[in-house]
mmCIF file as Biopython writes it, N, C-alpha, C and O atoms, coordinates in Angstrom:
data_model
#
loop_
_atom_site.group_PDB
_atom_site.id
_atom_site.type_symbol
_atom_site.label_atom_id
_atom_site.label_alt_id
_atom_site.label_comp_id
_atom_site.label_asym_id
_atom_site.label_entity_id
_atom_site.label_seq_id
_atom_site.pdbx_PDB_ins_code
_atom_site.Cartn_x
_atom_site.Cartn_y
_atom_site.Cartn_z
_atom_site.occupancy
_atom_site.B_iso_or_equiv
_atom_site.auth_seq_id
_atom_site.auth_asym_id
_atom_site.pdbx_PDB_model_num
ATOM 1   N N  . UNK A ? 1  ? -61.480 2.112   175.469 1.0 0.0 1  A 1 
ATOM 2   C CA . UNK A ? 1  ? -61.437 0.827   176.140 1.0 0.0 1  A 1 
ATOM 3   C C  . UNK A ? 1  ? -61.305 -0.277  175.084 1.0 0.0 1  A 1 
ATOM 4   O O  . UNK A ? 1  ? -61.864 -0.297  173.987 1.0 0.0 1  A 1 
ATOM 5   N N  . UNK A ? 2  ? -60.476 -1.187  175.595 1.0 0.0 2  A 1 
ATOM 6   C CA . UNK A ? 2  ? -60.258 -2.072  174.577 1.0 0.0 2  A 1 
ATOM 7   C C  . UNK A ? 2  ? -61.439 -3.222  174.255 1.0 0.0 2  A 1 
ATOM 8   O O  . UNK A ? 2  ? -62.331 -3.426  175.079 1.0 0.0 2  A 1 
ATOM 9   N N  . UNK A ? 3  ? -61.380 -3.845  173.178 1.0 0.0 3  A 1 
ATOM 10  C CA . UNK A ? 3  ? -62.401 -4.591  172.742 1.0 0.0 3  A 1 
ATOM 11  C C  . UNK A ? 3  ? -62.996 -5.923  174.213 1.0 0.0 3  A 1 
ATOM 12  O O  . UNK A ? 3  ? -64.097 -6.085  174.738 1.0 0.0 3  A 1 
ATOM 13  N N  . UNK A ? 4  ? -61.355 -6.773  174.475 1.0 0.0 4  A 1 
ATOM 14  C CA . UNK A ? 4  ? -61.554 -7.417  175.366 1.0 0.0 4  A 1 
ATOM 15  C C  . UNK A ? 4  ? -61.899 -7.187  176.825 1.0 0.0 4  A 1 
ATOM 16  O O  . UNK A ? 4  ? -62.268 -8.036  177.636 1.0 0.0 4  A 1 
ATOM 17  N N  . UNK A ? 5  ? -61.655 -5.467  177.076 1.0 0.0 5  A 1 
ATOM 18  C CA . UNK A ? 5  ? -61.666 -5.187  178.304 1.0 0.0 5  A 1 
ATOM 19  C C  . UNK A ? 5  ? -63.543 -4.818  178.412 1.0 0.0 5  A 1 
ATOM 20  O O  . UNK A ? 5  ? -64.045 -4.655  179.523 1.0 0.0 5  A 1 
ATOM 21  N N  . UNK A ? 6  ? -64.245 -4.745  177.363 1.0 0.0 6  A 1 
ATOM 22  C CA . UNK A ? 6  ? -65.822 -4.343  177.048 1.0 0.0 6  A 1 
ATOM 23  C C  . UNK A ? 6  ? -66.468 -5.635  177.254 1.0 0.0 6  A 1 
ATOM 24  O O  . UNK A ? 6  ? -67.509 -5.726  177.905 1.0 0.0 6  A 1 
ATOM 25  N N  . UNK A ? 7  ? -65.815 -6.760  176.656 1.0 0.0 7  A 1 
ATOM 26  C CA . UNK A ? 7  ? -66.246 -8.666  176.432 1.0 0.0 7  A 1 
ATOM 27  C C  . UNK A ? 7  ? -66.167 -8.538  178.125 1.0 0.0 7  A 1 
ATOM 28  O O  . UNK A ? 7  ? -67.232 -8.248  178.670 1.0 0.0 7  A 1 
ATOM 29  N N  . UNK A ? 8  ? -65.217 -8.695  178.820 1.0 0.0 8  A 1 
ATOM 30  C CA . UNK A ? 8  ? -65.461 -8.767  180.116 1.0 0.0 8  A 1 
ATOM 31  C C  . UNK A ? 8  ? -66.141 -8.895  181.252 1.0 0.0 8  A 1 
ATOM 32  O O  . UNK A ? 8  ? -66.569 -9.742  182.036 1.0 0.0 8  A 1 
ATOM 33  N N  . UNK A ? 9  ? -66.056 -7.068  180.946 1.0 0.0 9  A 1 
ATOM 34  C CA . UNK A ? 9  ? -67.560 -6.129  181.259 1.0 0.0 9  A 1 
ATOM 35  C C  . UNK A ? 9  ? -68.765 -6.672  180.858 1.0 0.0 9  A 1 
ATOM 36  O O  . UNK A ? 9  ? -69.567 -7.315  181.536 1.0 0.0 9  A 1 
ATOM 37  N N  . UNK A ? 10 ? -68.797 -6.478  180.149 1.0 0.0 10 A 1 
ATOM 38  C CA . UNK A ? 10 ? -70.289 -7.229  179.657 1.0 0.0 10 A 1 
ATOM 39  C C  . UNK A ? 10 ? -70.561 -8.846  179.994 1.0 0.0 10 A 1 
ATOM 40  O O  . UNK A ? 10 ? -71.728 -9.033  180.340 1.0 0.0 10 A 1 
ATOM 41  N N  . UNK A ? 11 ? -69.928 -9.776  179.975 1.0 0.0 11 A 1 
ATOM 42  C CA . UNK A ? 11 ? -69.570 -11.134 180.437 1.0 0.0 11 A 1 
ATOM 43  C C  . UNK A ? 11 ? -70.019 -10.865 182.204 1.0 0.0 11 A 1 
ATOM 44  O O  . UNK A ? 11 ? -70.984 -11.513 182.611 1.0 0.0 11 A 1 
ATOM 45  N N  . UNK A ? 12 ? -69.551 -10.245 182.849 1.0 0.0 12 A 1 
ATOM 46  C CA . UNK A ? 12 ? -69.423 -9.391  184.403 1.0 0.0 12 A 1 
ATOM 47  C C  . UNK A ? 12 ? -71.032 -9.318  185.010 1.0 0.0 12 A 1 
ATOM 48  O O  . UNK A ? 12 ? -71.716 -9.783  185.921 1.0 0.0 12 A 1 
ATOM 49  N N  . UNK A ? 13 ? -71.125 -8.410  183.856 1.0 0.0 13 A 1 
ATOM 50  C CA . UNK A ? 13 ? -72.546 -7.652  183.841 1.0 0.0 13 A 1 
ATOM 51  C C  . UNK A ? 13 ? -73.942 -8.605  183.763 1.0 0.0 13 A 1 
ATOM 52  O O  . UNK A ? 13 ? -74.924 -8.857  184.461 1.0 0.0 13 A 1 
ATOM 53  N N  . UNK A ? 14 ? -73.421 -8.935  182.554 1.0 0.0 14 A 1 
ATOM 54  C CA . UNK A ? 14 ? -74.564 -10.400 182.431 1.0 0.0 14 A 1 
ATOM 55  C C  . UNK A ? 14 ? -74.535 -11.347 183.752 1.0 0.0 14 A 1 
ATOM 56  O O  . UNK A ? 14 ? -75.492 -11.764 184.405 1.0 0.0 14 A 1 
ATOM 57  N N  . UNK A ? 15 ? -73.416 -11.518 183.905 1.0 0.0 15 A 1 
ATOM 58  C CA . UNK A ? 15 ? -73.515 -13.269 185.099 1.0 0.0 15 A 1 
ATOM 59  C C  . UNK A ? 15 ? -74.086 -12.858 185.967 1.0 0.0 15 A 1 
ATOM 60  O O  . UNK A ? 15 ? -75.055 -13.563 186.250 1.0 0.0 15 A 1 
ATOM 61  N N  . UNK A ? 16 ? -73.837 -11.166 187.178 1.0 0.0 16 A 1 
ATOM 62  C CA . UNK A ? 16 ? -74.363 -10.643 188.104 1.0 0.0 16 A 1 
ATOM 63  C C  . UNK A ? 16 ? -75.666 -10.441 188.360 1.0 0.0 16 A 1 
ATOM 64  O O  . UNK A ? 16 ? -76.203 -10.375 189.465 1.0 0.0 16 A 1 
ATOM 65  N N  . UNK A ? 17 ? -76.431 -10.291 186.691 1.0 0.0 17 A 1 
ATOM 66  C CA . UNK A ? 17 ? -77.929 -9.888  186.660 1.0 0.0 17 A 1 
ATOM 67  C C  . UNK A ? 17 ? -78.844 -11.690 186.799 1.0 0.0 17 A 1 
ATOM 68  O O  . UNK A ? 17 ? -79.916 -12.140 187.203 1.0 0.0 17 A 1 
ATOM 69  N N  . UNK A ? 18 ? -77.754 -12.110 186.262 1.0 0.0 18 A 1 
ATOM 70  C CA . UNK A ? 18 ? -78.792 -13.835 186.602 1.0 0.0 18 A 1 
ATOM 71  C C  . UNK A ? 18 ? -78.073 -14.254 187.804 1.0 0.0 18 A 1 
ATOM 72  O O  . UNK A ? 18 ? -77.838 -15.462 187.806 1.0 0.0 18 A 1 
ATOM 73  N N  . UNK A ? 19 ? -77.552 -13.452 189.080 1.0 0.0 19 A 1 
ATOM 74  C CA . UNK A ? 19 ? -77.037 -14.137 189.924 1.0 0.0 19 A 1 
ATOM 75  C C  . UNK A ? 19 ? -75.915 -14.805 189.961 1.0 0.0 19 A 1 
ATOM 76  O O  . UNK A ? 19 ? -75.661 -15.091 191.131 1.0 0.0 19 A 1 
ATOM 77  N N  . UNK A ? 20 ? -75.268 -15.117 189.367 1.0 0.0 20 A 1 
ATOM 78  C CA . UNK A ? 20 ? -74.094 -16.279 189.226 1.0 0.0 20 A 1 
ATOM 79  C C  . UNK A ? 20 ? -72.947 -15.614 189.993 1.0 0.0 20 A 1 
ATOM 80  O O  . UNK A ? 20 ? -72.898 -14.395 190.161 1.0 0.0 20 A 1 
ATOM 81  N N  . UNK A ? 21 ? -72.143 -16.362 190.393 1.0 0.0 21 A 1 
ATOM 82  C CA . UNK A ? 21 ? -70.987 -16.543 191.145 1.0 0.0 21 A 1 
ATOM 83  C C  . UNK A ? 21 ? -69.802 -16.554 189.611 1.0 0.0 21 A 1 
ATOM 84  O O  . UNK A ? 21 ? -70.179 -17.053 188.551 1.0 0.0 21 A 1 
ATOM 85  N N  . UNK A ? 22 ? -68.962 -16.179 189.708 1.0 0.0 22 A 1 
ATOM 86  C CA . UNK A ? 22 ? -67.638 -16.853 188.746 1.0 0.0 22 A 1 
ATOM 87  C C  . UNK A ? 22 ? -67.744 -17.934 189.210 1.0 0.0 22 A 1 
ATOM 88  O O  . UNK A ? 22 ? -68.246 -18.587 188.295 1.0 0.0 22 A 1 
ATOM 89  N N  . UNK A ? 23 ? -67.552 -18.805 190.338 1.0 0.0 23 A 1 
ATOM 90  C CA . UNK A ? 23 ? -67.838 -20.117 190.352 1.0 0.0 23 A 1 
ATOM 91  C C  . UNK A ? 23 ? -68.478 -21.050 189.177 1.0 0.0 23 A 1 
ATOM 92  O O  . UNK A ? 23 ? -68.268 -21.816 188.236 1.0 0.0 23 A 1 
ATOM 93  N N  . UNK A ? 24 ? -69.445 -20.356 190.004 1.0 0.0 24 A 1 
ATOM 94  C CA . UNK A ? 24 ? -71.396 -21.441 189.570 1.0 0.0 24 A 1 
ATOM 95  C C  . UNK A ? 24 ? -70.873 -21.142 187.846 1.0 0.0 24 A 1 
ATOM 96  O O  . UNK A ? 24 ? -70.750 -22.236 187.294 1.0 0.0 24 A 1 
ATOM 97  N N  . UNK A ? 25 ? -70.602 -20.181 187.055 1.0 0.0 25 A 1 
ATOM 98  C CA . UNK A ? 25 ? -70.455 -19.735 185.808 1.0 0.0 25 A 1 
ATOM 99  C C  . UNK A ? 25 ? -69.317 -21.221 185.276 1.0 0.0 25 A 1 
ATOM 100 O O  . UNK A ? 25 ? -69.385 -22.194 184.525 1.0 0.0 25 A 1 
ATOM 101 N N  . UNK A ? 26 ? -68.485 -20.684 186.083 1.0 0.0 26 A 1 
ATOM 102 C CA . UNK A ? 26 ? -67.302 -21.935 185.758 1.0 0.0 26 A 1 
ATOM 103 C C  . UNK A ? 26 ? -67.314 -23.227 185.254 1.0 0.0 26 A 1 
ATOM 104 O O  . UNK A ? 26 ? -66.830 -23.718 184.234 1.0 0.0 26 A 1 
ATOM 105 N N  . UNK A ? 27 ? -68.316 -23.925 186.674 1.0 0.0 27 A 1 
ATOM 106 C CA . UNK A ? 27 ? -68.662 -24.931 186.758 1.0 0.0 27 A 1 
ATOM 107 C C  . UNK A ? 27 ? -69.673 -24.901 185.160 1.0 0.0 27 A 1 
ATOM 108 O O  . UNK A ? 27 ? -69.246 -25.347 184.095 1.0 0.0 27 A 1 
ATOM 109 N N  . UNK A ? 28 ? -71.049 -24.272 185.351 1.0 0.0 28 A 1 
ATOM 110 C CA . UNK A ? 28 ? -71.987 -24.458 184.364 1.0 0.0 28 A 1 
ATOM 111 C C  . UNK A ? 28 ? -71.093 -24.703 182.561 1.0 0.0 28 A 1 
ATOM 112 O O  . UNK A ? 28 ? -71.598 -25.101 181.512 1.0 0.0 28 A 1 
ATOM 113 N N  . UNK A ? 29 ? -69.962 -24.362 182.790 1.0 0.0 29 A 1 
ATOM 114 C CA . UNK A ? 29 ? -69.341 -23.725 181.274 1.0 0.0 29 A 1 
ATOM 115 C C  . UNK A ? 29 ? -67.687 -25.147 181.331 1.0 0.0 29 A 1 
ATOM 116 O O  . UNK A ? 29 ? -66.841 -25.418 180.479 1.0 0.0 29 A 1 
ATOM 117 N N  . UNK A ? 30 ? -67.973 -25.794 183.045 1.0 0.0 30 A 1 
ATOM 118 C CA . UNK A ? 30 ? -67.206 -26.743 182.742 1.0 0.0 30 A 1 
ATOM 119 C C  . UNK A ? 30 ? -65.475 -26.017 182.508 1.0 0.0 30 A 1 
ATOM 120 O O  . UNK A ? 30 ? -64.744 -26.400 181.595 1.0 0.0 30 A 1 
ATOM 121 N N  . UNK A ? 31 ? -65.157 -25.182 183.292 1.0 0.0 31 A 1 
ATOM 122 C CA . UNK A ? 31 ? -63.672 -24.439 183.324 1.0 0.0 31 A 1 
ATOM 123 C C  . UNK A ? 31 ? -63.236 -24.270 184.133 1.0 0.0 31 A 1 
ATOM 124 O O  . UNK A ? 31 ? -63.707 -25.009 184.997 1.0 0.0 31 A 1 
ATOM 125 N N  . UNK A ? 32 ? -62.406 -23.587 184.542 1.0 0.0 32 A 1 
ATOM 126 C CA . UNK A ? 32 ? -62.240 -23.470 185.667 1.0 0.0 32 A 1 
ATOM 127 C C  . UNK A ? 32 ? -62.439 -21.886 186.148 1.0 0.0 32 A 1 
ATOM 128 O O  . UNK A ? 32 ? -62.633 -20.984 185.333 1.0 0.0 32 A 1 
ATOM 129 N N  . UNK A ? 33 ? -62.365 -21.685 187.540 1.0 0.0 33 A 1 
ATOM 130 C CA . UNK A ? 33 ? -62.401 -20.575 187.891 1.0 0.0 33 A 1 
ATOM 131 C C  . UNK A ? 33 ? -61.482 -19.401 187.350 1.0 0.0 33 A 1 
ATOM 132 O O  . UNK A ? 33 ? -61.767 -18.388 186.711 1.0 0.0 33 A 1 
ATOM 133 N N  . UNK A ? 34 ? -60.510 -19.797 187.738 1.0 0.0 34 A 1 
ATOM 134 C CA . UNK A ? 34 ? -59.388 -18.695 187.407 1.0 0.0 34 A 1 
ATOM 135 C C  . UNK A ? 34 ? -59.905 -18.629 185.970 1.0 0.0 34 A 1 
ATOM 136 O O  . UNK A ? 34 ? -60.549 -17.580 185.966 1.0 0.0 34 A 1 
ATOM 137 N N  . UNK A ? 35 ? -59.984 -19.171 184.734 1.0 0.0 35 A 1 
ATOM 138 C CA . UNK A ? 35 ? -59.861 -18.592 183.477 1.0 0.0 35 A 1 
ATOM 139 C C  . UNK A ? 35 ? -60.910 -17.824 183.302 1.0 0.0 35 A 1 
ATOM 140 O O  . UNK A ? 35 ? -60.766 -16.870 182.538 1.0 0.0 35 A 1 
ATOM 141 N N  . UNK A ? 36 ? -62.360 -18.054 184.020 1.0 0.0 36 A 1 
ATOM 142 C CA . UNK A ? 36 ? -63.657 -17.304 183.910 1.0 0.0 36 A 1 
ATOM 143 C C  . UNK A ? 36 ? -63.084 -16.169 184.461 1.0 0.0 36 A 1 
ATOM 144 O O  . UNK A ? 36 ? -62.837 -15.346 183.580 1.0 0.0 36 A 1 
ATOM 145 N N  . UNK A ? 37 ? -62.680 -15.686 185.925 1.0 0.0 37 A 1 
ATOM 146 C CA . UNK A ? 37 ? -61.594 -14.357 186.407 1.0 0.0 37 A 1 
ATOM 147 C C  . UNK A ? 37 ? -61.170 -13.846 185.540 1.0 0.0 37 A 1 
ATOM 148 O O  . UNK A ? 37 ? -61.518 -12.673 185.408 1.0 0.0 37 A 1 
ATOM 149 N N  . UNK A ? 38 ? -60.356 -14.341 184.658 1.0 0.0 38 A 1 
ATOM 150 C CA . UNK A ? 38 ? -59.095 -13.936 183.433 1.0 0.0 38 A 1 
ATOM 151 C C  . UNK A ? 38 ? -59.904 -13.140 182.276 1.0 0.0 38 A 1 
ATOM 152 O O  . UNK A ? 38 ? -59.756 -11.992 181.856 1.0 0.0 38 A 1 
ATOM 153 N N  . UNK A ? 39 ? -60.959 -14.331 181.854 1.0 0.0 39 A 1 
ATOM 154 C CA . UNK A ? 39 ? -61.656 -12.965 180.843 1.0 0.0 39 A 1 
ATOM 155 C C  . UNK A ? 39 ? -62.111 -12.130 181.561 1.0 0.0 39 A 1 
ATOM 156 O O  . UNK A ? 39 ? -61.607 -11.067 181.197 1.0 0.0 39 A 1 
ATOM 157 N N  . UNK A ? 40 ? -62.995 -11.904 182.654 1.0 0.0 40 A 1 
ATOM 158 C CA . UNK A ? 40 ? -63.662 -10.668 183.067 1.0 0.0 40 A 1 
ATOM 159 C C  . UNK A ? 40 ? -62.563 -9.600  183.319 1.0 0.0 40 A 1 
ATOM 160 O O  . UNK A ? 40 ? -63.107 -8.660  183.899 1.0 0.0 40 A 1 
ATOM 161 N N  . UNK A ? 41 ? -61.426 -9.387  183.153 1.0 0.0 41 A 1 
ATOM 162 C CA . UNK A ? 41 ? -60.488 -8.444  183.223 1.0 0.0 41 A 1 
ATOM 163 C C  . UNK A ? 41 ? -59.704 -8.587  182.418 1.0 0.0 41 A 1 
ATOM 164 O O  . UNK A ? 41 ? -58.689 -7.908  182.572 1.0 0.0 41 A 1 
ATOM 165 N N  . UNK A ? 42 ? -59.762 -9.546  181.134 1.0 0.0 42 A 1 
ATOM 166 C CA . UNK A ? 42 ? -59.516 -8.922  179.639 1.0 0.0 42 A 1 
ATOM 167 C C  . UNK A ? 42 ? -57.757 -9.630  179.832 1.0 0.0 42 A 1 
ATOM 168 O O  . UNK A ? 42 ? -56.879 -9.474  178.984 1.0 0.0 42 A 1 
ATOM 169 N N  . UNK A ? 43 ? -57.581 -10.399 181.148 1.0 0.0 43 A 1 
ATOM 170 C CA . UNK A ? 43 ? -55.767 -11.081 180.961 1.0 0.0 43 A 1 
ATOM 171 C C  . UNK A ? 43 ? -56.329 -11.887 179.941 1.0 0.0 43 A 1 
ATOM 172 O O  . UNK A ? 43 ? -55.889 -11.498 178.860 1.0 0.0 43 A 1 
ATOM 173 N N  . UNK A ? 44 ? -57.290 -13.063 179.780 1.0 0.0 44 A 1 
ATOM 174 C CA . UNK A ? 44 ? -57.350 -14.058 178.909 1.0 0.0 44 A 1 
ATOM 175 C C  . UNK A ? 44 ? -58.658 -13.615 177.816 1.0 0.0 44 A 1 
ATOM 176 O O  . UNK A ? 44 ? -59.735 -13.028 177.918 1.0 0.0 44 A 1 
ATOM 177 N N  . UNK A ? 45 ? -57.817 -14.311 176.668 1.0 0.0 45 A 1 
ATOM 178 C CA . UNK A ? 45 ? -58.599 -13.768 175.386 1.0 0.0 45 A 1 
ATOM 179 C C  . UNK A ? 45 ? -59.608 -15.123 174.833 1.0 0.0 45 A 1 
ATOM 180 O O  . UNK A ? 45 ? -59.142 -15.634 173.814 1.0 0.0 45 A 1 
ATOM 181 N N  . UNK A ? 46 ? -60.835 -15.743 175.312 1.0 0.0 46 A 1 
ATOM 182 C CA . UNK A ? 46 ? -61.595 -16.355 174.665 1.0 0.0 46 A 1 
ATOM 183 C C  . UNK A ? 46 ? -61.581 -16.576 173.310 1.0 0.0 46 A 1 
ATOM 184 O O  . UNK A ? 46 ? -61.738 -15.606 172.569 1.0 0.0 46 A 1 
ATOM 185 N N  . UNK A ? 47 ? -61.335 -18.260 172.603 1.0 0.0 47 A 1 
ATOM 186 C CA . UNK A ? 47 ? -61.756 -18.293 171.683 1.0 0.0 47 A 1 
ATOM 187 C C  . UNK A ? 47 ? -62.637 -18.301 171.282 1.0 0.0 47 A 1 
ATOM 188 O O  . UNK A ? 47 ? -63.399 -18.433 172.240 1.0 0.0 47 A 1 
ATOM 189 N N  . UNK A ? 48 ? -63.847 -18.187 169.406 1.0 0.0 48 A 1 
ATOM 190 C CA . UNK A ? 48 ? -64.861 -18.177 169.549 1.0 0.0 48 A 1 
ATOM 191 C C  . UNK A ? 48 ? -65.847 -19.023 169.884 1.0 0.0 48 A 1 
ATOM 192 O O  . UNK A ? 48 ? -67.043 -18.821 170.095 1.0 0.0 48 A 1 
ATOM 193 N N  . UNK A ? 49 ? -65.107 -20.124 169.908 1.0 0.0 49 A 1 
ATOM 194 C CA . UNK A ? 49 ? -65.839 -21.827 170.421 1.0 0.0 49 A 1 
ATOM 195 C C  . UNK A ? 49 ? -66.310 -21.258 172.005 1.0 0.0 49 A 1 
ATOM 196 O O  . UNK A ? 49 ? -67.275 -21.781 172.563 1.0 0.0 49 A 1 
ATOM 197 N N  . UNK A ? 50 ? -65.687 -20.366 172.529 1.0 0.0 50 A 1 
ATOM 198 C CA . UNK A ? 50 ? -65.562 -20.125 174.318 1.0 0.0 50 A 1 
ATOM 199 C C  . UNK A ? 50 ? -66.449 -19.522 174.537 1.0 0.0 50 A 1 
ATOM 200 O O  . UNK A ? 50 ? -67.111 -19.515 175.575 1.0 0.0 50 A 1 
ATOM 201 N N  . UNK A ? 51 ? -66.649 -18.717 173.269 1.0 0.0 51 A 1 
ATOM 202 C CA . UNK A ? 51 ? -67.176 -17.533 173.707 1.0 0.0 51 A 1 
ATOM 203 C C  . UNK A ? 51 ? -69.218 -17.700 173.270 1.0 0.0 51 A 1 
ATOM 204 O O  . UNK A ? 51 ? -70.328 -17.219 173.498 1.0 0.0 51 A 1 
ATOM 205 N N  . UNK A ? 52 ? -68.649 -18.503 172.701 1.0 0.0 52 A 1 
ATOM 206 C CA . UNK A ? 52 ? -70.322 -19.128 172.120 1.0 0.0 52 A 1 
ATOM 207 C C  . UNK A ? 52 ? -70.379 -19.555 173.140 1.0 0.0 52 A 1 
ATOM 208 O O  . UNK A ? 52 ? -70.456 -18.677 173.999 1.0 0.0 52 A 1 
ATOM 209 N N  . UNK A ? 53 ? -70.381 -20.932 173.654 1.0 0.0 53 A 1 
ATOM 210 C CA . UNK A ? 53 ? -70.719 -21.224 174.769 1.0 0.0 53 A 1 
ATOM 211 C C  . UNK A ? 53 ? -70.665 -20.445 176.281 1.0 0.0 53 A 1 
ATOM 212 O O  . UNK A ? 53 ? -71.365 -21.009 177.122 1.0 0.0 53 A 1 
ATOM 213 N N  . UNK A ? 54 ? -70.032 -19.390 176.696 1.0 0.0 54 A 1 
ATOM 214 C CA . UNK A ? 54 ? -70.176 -18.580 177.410 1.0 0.0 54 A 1 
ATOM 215 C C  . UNK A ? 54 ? -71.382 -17.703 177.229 1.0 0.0 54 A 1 
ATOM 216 O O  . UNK A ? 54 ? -72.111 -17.499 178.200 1.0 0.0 54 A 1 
ATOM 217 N N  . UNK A ? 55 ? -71.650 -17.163 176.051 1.0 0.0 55 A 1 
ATOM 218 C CA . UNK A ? 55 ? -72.792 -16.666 175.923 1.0 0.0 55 A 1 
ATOM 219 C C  . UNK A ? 55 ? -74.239 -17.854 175.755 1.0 0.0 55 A 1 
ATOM 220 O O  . UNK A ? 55 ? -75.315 -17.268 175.871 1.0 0.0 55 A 1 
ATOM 221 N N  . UNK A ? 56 ? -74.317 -18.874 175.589 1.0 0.0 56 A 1 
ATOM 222 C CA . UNK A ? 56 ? -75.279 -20.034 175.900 1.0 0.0 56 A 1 
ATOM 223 C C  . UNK A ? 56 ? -75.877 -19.734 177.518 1.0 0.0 56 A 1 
ATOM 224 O O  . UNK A ? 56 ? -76.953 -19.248 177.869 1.0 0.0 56 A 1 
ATOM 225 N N  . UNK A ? 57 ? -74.614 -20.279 178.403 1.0 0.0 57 A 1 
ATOM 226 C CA . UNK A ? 57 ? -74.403 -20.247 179.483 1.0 0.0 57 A 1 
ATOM 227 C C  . UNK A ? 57 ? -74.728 -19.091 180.328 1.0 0.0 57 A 1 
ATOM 228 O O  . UNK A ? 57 ? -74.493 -19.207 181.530 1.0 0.0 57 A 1 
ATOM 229 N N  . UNK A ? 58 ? -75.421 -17.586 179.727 1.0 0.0 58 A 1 
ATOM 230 C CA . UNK A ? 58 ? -75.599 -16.417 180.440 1.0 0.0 58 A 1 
ATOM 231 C C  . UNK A ? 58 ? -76.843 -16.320 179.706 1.0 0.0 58 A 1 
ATOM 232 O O  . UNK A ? 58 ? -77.422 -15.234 179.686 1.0 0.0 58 A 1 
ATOM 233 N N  . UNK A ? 59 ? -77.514 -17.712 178.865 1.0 0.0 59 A 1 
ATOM 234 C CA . UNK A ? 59 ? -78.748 -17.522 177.952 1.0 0.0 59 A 1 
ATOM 235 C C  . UNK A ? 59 ? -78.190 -16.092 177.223 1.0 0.0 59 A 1 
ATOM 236 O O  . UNK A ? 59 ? -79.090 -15.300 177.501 1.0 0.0 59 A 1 
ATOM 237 N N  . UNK A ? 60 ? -77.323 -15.459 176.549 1.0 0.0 60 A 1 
ATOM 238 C CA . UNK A ? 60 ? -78.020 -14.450 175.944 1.0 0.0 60 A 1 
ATOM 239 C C  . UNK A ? 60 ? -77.130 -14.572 174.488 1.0 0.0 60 A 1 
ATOM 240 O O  . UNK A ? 60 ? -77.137 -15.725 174.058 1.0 0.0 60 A 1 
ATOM 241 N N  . UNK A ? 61 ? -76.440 -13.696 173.732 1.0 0.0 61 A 1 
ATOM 242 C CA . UNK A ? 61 ? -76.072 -13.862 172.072 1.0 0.0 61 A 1 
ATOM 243 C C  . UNK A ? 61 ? -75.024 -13.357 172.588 1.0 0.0 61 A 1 
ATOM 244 O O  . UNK A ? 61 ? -74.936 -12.806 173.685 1.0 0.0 61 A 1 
ATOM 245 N N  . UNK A ? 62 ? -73.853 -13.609 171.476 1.0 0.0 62 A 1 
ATOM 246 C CA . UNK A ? 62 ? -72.290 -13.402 171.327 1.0 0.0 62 A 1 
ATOM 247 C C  . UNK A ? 62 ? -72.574 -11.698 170.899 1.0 0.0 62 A 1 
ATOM 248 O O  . UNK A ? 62 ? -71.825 -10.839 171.363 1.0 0.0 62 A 1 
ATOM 249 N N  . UNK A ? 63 ? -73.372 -11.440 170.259 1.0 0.0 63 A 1 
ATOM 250 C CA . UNK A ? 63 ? -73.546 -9.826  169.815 1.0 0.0 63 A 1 
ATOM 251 C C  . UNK A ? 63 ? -73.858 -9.289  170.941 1.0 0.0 63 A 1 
ATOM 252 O O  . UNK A ? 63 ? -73.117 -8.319  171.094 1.0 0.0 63 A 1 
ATOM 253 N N  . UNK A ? 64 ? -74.640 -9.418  171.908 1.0 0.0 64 A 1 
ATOM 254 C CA . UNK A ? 64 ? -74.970 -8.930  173.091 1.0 0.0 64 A 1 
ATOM 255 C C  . UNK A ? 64 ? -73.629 -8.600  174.000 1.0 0.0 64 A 1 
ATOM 256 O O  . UNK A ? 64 ? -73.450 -7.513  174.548 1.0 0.0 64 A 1 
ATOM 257 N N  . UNK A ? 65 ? -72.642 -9.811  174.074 1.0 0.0 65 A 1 
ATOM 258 C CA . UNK A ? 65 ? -71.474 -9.949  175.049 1.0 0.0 65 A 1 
ATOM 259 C C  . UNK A ? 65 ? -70.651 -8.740  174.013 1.0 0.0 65 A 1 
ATOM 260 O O  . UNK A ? 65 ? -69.882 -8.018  174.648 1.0 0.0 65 A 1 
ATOM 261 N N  . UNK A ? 66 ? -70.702 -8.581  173.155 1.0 0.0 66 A 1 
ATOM 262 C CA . UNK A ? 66 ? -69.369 -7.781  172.067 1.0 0.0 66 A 1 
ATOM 263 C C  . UNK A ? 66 ? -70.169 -6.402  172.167 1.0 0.0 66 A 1 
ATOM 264 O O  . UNK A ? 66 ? -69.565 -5.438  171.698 1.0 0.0 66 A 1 
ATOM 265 N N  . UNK A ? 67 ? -70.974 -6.247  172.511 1.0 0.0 67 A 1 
ATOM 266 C CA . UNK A ? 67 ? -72.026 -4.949  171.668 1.0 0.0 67 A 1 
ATOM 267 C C  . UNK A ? 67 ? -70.634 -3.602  172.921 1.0 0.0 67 A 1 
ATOM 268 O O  . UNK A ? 67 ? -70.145 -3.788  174.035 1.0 0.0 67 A 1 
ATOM 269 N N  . UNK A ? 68 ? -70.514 -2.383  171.899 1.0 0.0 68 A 1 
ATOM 270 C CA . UNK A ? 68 ? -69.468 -1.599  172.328 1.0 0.0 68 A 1 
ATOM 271 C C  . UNK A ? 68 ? -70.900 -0.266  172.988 1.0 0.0 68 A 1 
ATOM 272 O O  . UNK A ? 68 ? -70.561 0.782   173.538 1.0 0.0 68 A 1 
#
């Protein structure tokens, strides 16, 4: 499985366990919907500015979202 298709997953995994909507995620992270969609299935590739703050936004660490 590819690196981005694991970021996803795990991105997926996290938002579901604190409840979140792709919405509510969106909004909180200030994006829009569709691009929050896009990473969780690995079409769009987060930069690391994105991806820090995505992991803020799920409270947890960028190592946590990457961990294989």
């Amino acid at each position: 499985m590819s690196f981005y298709k694991i970021l996803g997953k795990n991105i997926k995994t996290r938002r579901k366990a604190l409840g979140l909507t792709q919405q509510e995620l969106a909004d909180k992270l200030d994006m829009s919907l569709n691009f929050v969609g896009k990473i969780e299935v690995a079409f769009s590739k987060p930069s690391l500015d994105t991806l820090i703050q995505i992991a803020d936004a799920l409270d947890t660490t960028v190592s946590y979202l990457t961990k294989f």
